[in-house]
C-alpha positions, 0 to 999 in steps of 0.5 A, spaced: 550 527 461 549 525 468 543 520 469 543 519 460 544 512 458 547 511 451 546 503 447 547 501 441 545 493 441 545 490 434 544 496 430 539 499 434 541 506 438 537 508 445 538 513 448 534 514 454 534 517 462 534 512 466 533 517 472 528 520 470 523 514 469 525 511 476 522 517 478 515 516 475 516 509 479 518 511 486 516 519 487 510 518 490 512 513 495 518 518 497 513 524 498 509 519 502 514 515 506 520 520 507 515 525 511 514 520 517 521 516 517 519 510 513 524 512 506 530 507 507 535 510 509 542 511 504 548 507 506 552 513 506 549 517 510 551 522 517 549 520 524 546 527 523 541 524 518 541 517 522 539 520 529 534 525 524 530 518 522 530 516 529 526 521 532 522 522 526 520 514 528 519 517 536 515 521 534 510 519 529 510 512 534 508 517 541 504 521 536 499 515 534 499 513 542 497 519 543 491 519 539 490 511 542 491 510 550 488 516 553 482 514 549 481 507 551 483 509 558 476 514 556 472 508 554 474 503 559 473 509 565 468 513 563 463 510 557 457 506 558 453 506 552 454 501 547 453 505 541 459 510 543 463 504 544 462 501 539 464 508 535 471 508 538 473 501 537 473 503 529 478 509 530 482 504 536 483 499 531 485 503 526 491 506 530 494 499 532 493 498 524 497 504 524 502 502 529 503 495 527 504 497 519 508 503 521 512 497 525 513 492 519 515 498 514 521 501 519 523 492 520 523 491 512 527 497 511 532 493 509 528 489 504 524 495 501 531 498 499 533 492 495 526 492 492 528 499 490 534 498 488 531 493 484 527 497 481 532 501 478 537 495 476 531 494 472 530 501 469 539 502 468 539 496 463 531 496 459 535 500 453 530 498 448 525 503 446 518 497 446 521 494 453 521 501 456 514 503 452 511 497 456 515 500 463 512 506 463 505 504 461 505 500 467 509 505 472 504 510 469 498 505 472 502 504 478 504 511 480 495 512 478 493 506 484 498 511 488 495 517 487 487 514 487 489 511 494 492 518 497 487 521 495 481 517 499 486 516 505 487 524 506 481 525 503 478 521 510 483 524 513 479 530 512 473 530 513 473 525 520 478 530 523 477 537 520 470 537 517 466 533 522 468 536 528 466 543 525 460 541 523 458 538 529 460 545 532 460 546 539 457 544 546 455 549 552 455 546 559 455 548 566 450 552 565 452 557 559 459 558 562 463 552 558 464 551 551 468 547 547 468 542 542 468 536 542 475 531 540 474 525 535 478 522 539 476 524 546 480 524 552 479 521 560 479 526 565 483 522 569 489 524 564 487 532 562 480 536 562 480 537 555 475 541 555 477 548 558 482 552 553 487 552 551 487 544 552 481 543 547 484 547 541 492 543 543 489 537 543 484 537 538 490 540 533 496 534 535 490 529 534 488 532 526 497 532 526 497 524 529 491 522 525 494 525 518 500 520 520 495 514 522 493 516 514 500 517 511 502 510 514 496 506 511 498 510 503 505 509 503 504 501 506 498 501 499 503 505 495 509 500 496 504 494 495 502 498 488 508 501 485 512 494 487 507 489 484 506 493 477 513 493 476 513 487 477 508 486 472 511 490 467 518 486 468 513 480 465 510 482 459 517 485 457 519 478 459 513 475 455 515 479 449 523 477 449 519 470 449 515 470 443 522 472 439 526 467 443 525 463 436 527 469 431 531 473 435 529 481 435 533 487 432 537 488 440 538 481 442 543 476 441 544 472 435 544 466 438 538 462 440 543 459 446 544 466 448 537 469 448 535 462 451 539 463 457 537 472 458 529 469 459 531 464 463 536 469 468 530 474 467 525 469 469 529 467 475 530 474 477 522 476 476 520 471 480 525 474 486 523 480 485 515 478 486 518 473 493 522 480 496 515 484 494 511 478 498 516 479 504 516 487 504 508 485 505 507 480 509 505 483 516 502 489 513 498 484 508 495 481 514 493 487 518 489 490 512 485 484 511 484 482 518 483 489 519 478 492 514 474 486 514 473 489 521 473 496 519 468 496 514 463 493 518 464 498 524 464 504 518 458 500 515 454 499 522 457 507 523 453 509 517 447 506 517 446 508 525 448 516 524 443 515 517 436 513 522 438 518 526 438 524 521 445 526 522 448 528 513 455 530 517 458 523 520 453 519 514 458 522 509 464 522 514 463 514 514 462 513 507 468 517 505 472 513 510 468 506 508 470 508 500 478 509 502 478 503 506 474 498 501 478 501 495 485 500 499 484 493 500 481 492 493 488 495 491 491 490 495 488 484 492 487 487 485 494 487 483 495 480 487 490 478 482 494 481 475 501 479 478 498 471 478 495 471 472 501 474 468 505 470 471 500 464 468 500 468 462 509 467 461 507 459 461 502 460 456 507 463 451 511 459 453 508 454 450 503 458 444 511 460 441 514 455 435 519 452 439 518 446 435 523 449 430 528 449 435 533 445 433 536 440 437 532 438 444 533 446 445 525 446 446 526 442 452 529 448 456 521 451 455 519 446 459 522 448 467 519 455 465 512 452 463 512 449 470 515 454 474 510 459 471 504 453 473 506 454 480 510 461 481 510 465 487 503 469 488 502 475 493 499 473 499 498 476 506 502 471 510 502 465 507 495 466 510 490 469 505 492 469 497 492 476 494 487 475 489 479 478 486 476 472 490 479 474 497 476 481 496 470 478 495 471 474 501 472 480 505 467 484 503 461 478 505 465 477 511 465 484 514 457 484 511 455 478 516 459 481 522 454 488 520 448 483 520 450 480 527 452 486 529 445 490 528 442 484 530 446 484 537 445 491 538 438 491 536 
């Protein structure tokens, strides 16, 4: 039957559909990332299918300028009020975040296949009932952060492009004879008068369209982190359950403690690659998302406050949804940074808490190395620049506070 894996190991038979479970891993991200071209692509596909991704990419990169250049000419051209250029600068930051992780996710196209390859192999050879239990709870978790953070993105998505405009309504000018509603992102008249139909409703649909792929970018960049980081934690409590029977053996691994030895340390190794190939795959796209959320949050915070003082309940609630997504989106990030290096100090401690001084010989010795290397493991980070942790979260937030205070003081 295709896709079902039959063991046997030591008296113990499993039988389970690796497809099935590689599945609750990566769905998501598939559905997220293969509508704007990012799902890497398979080794043995068309030039059709190739072309296909081509464009998708074209597309989705002209959609976002689309959304970025008419309205930076606008405020260099046409505004003056401190306030309304301070409203855009939020939303422009926002598109080149887009456009930079959009960029790293078609560059590490190669390396985010091989993670999911990865994570398959993992899945294929976990034929062990207790192994794959602690997998799946974990893709399970994995697969929940995915879901939690698309639905705040597009949720944000939502109520910026769609239910702020309408609530806002329409303007009338020149006299009664004109009106239109107003873009969320507007345009120079230099470029198109988008106030006049047919143009407003066109532009205003192509930004709803390009705002949504601005959105899809940032989930699938949260999702990949998410879904690549727990299965990585996953792989380390199967790991520190193969060392806490590395003395007595268990049902399904070998009887030779040489050997069992040998399968932790290779696992160990293995792990520890998969976490560097995690970090690569995140490197700029961790960057821009601290760096940019740190802005972000001070903009949507100063955003906030301003449209509260002045009684406007639509925008406030626009920029709290969005400040949530925003804040949620970054926690993710440095949440499971959090987990993936403290688990890995978890393997060393076992390590150690194990009777391995009822190893005959010097066998206890070969704990050591794996002691060390879990003392000083790889860690998530965003460039080698920042570590991926609970206290870089904080550091984010009580930055981005001050840049609110300095820019209230400011504009004051």
């Amino acid at each position: 039957m295709h896709g079902i894996v039959v063991k046997k190991a030591n008296s113990v038979a499993t039988v389970h559909d690796y497809e099935k479970d590689i599945e609750l891993s990566v769905q998501l991200n598939r559905w997220i990332l293969k509508p704007i071209g990012v799902w890497p692509k398979s080794t043995e596909i068309s030039w059709v299918e190739r072309y296909t991704y081509t464009l998708v990419n074209v597309i989705c990169t002209s959609l976002i300028g689309f959304l970025f250049i008419p309205t930076a000419v606008f405020m260099a051209l046409e505004l003056d009020n401190t306030y309304l250029i301070l409203k855009l600068s939020g939303p422009l930051s926002f598109c080149l975040m887009a456009i930079v992780k959009y960029s790293s996710l078609i560059f590490r196209e190669n390396d985010i296949r091989s993670g999911i390859e990865h994570i398959e192999s993992d899945w294929m050879n976990t034929p062990h009932h207790g192994d794959r239990v602690i997998m799946i709870k974990n893709a399970k978790f994995g697969r929940r952060l995915v879901a939690i953070c698309a639905f705040f993105m597009y949720g944000g998505a939502v109520f910026y492009y769609l239910a702020l405009p309408f609530s806002n309504g329409r303007i009338t000018e020149d006299d009664g004879n004109l009106t239109y509603r107003p873009l969320v992102y507007p345009v120079a008249r230099v470029i198109v008068d988008a106030r006049h139909s047919p143009i407003s409703e066109i532009l205003f649909w192509t930004q709803c369209l390009s705002g949504f792929i601005a959105h899809s970018i940032t989930a699938g960049a949260c999702s990949l982190a998410a879904v690549f980081a727990m299965h990585a934690y996953g792989r380390l409590e199967v790991l520190a359950q193969w060392i806490e029977h590395l003395v007595d053996g268990r049902e399904d691994s070998y009887d030779d403690v040489d050997e069992r030895l040998t399968m932790i340390v290779q696992q160990h190794v293995r792990i520890l690659c998969f976490i560097s190939l995690t970090d690569k795959v995140l490197r700029e796209i961790s960057v821009v998302e601290i760096i940019g959320c740190t802005l972000n949050m001070c903009f949507l915070g100063y955003y906030t406050i301003t449209e509260w003082e002045i009684k406007n309940s639509a925008s406030y609630i626009t920029y709290i949804v969005l400040l949530i997504s925003l804040t949620f989106n970054i926690f993710i990030f440095c949440y499971i940074g959090e987990l993936v290096a403290e688990k890995c100090k978890k393997v060393g401690e076992i390590s150690y808490m194990i009777d391995w001084h009822r190893l005959s010989g010097k066998k206890g010795l070969a704990l050591v190395l794996m002691i060390a290397m879990s003392n000083a493991s790889i860690k998530l980070t965003a460039g080698n620049l920042f570590e991926l942790s609970l206290s870089t979260f904080g550091d984010v937030v009580k930055t981005s506070v001050a840049y609110l205070n300095m820019l209230r003081t400011l504009t004051a």
